[in-house]
C-alpha positions as CSV (number, residue, x, y, z in Angstrom):
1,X,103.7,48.0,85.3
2,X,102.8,49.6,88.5
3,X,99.0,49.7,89.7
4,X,97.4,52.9,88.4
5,X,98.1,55.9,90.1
6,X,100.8,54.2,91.9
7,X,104.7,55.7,91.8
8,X,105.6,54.9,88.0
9,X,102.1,54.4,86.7
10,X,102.2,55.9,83.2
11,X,101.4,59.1,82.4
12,X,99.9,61.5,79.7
13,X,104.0,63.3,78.1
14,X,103.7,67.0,78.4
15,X,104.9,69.9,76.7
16,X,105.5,72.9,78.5
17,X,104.1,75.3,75.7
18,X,100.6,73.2,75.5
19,X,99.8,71.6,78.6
20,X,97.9,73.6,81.2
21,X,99.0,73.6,85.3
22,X,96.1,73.2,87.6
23,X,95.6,74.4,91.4
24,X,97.0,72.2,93.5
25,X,94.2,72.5,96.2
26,X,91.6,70.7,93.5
27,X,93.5,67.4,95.1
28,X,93.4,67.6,98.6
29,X,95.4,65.6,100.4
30,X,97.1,64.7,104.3
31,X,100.7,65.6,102.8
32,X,102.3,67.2,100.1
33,X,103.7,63.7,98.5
34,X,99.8,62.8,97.9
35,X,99.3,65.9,96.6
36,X,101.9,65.6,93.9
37,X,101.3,62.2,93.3
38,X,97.5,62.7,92.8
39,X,98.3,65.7,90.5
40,X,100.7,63.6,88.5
41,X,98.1,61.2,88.1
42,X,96.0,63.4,86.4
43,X,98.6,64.1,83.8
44,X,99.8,67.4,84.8
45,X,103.5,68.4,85.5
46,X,102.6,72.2,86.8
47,X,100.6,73.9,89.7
48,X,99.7,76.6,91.6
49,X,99.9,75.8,95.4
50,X,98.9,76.7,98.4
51,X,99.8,74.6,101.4
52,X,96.5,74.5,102.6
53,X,96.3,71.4,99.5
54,X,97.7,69.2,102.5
55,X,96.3,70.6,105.5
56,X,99.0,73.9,106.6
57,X,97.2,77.8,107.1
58,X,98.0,79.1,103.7
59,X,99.6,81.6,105.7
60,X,101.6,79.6,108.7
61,X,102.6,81.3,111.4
62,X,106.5,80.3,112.1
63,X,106.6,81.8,115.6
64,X,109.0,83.4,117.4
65,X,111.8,80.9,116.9
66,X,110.9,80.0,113.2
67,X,109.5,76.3,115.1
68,X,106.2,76.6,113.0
69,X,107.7,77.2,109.6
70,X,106.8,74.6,107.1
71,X,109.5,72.2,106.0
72,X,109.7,74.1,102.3
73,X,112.5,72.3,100.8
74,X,110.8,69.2,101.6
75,X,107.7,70.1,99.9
76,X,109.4,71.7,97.0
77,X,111.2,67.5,97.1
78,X,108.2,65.9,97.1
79,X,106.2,67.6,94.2
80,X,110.0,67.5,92.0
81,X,110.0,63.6,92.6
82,X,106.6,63.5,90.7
83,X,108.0,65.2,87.8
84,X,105.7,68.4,89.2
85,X,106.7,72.0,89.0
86,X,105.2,74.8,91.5
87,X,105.1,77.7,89.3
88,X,103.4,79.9,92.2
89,X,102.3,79.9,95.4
90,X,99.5,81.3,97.1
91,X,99.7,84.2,99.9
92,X,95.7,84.8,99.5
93,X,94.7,87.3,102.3
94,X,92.7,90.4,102.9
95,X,95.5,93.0,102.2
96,X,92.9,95.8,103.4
97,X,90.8,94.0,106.4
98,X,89.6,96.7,108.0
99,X,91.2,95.1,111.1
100,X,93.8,97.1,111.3
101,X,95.7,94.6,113.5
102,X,94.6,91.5,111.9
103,X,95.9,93.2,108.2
104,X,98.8,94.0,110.3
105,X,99.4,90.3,111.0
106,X,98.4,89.1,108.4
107,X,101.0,90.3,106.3
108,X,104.1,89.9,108.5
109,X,103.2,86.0,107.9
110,X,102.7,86.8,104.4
111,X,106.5,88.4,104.5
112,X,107.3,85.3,106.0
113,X,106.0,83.1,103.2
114,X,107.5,85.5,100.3
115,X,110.7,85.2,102.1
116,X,110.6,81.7,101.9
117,X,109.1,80.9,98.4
118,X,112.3,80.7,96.5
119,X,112.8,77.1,98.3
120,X,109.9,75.7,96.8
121,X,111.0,76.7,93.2
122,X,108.0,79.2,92.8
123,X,108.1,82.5,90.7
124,X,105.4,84.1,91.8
125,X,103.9,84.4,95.3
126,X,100.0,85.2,94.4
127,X,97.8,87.5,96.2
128,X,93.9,88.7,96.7
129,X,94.0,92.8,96.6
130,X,91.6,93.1,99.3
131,X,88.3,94.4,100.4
132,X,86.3,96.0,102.8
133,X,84.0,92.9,103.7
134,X,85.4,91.7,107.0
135,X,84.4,88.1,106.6
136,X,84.8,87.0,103.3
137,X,87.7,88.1,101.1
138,X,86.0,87.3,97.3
139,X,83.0,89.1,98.2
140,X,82.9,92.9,97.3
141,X,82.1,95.9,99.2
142,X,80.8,99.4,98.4
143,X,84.0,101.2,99.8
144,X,86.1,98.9,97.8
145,X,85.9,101.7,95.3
146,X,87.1,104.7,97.8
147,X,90.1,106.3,97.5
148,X,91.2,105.3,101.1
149,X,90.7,101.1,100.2
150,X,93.1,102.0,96.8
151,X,95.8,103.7,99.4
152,X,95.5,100.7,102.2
153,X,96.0,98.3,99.2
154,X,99.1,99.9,98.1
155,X,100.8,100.4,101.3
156,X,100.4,97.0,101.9
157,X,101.5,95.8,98.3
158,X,104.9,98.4,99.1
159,X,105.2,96.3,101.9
160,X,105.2,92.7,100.2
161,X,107.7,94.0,97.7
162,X,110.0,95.0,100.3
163,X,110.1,91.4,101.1
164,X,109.6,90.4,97.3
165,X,112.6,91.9,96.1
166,X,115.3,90.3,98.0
167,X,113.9,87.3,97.9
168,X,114.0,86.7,94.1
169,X,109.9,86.5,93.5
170,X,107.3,88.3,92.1
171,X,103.8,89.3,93.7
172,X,101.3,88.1,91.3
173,X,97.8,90.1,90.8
174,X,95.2,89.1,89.6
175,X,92.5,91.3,88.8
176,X,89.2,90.4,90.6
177,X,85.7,91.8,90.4
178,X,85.0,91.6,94.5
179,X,88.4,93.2,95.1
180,X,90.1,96.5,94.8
181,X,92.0,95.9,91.6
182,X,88.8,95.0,90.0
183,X,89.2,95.0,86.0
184,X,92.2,95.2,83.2
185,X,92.0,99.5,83.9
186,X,92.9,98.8,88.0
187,X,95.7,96.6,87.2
188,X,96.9,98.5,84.4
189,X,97.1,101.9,87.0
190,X,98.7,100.0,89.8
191,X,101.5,99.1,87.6
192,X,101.8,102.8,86.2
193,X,101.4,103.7,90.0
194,X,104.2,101.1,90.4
195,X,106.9,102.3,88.2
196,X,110.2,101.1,88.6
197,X,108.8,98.3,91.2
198,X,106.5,97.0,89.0
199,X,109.2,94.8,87.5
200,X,108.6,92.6,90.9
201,X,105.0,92.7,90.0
202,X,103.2,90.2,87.4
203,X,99.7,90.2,86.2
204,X,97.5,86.4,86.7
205,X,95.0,87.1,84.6
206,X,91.4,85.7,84.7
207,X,89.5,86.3,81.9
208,X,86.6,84.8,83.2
209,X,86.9,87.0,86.4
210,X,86.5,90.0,83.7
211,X,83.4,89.2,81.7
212,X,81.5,87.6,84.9
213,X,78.9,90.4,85.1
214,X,79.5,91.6,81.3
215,X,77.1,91.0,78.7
216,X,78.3,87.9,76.6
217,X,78.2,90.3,73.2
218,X,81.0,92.6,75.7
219,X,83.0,89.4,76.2
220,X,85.5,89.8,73.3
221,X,86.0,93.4,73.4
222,X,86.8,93.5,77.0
223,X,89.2,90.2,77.0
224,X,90.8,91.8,73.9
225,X,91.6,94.7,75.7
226,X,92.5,93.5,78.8
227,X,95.3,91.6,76.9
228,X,96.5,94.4,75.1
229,X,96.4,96.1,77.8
230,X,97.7,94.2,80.4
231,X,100.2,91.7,77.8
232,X,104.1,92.6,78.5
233,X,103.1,92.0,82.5
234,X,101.1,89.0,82.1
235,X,102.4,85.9,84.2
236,X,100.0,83.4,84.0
237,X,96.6,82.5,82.6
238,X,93.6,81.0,85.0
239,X,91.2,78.8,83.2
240,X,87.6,78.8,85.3
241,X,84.2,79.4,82.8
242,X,81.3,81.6,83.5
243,X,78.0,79.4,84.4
244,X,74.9,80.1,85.6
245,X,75.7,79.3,89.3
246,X,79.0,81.3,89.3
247,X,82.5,79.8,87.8
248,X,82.5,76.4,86.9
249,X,85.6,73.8,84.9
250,X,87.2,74.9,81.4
251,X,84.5,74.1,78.4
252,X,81.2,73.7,80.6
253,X,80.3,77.0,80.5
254,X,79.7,79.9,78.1
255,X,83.2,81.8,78.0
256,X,85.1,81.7,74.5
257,X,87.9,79.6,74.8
258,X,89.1,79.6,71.8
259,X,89.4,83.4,71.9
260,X,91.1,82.8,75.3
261,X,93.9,81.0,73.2
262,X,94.2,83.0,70.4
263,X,94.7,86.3,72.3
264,X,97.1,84.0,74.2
265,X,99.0,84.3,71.3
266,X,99.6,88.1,71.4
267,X,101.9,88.0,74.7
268,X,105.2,88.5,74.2
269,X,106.1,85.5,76.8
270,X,104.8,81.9,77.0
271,X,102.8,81.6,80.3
272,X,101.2,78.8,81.9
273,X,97.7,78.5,81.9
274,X,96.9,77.3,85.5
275,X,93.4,75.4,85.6
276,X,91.4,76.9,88.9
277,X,87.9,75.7,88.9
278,X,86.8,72.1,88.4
279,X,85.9,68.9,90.8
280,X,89.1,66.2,90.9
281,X,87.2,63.8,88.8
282,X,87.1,65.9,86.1
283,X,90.7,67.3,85.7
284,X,92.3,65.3,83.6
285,X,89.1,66.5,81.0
286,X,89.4,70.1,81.4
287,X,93.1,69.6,80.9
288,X,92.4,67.3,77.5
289,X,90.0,70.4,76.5
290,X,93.0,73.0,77.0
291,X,95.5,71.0,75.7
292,X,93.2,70.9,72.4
293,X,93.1,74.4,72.3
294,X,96.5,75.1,72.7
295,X,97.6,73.0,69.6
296,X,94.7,74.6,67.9
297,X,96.4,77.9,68.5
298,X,100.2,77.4,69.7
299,X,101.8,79.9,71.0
300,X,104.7,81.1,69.5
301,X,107.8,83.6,70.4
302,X,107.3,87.3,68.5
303,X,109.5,87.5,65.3
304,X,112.8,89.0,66.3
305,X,112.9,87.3,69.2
């Protein structure tokens, strides 16, 4: 037998219908082989990446002659020789700076990336909608909630989809508190807003990002709606839990997981459940929570189907 964690060291099996996926930046790394190794080791076969996990801009710039554009079959090599999958990739940038020309540049290297994500086997190229704060793009603003942030945020989402579409991908959104497709109702007008287009859009949803500033008796009526709402667009799950001191790993915290799961079961598709918030040592728990859940309440395809 190998040493542990070494190439070949065994590993938890995982089933694609139970196991969770987990952000690949929780194991940062000098390269993209460590990454997948280290995320391997863990026990997981799935994640959601952004190159900044081994040290690239999460939005490179190629340059002029395409000399600064990351090696993305490599990468895509290196994760697929650990038995890893990269579901989605990260294109997380201020969609509505109010920089004008930063937005502007900003998003032709986010084009860049979407154009590019099919070569790292990812689905879904994920995004932050934006907001007015010019220094921090989590953080909310007043005029996030003015009808001139909701028009910058689509033109630049038209934009992305230009690129999107012939590339084979889908821009993944993910309702956030801070930004301008706040809640289940934002994300649920953009894709009305959307129409025919919104088949290149899929929803990550958060449900902790939903009940952070709810009252915990609110909790399950605003996750149950948000699925019902939200369910034939839904993509992926993240799995973060509501703390005192902001979001903290799966089961140390005060949302309802189990609810988590069992409205899991009302989408029509089997998505992953991508793990978002916990420290590297503690991974491979807040995946053995999950995977309890999930065989607690499997997922199964809707009769008919």
């Amino acid at each position: 037998m190998n040493a542990p964690g070494g190439p070949g060291a065994e590993r938890p099996a995982t089933d694609a219908f139970v196991d969770p996926g987990i952000f690949a930046r929780i194991f940062p790394r000098p390269s993209a082989s460590e990454v997948a190794r280290a995320v391997a080791d863990a026990g997981f076969s799935l994640v959601q990446l952004n190159l900044s996990s081994f040290g690239l801009p999460t939005l490179p710039d190629p340059g002029i002659d395409g000399a600064g554009r990351p090696p993305y079959d490599e990468i895509a090599g290196a994760f697929a020789a650990e038995g890893v999958t990269i579901w989605g990739l990260s294109a997380t940038y201020n969609i509505i700076h109010p920089d004008l020309a930063r937005r502007r540049r900003e998003t032709a290297a986010a084009k860049e990336l979407i154009a590019h994500a099919h070569l790292t086997g990812a689905s879904v190229v994920t995004l932050c909608t934006g907001t007015r704060d010019p220094d921090n793009m989590w953080r909310g603003d007043p005029a996030n909630s003015d009808a001139e942030a909701w028009r910058d945020m689509r033109a630049t989402i038209d934009e992305l989809l230009g690129a999107a579409a012939p590339a084979g991908v889908r821009l993944g959104i993910e309702p956030e508190p801070a930004n301008v497709v706040s809640d289940a109702a934002a994300a649920s007008r953009l894709l009305d807003e959307l129409g025919g287009n919104s088949r290149l859009v899929g929803i990550v949803l958060d449900p902790a990002n939903l009940v952070t500033t709810a009252d915990p008796a609110d909790h399950a009526r605003i996750l149950a709606e948000a699925f019902e709402r939200l369910a034939p667009a839904v993509v992926c799950l993240h799995a973060k839990d509501v703390s005192d001191g902001g979001f903290s790993a799966p089961g140390s915290g005060g949302l309802d997981f189990g609810l988590v799961y069992r409205l899991r079961q009302s989408l029509p598709l089997a998505v992953p459940v991508v793990i978002q918030d916990t420290a590297e040592p503690d991974a491979s728990a807040a995946r053995d929570f999950l995977v309890a859940l999930a065989r607690q309440h499997p997922w199964q395809p809707p009769a008919g189907t």
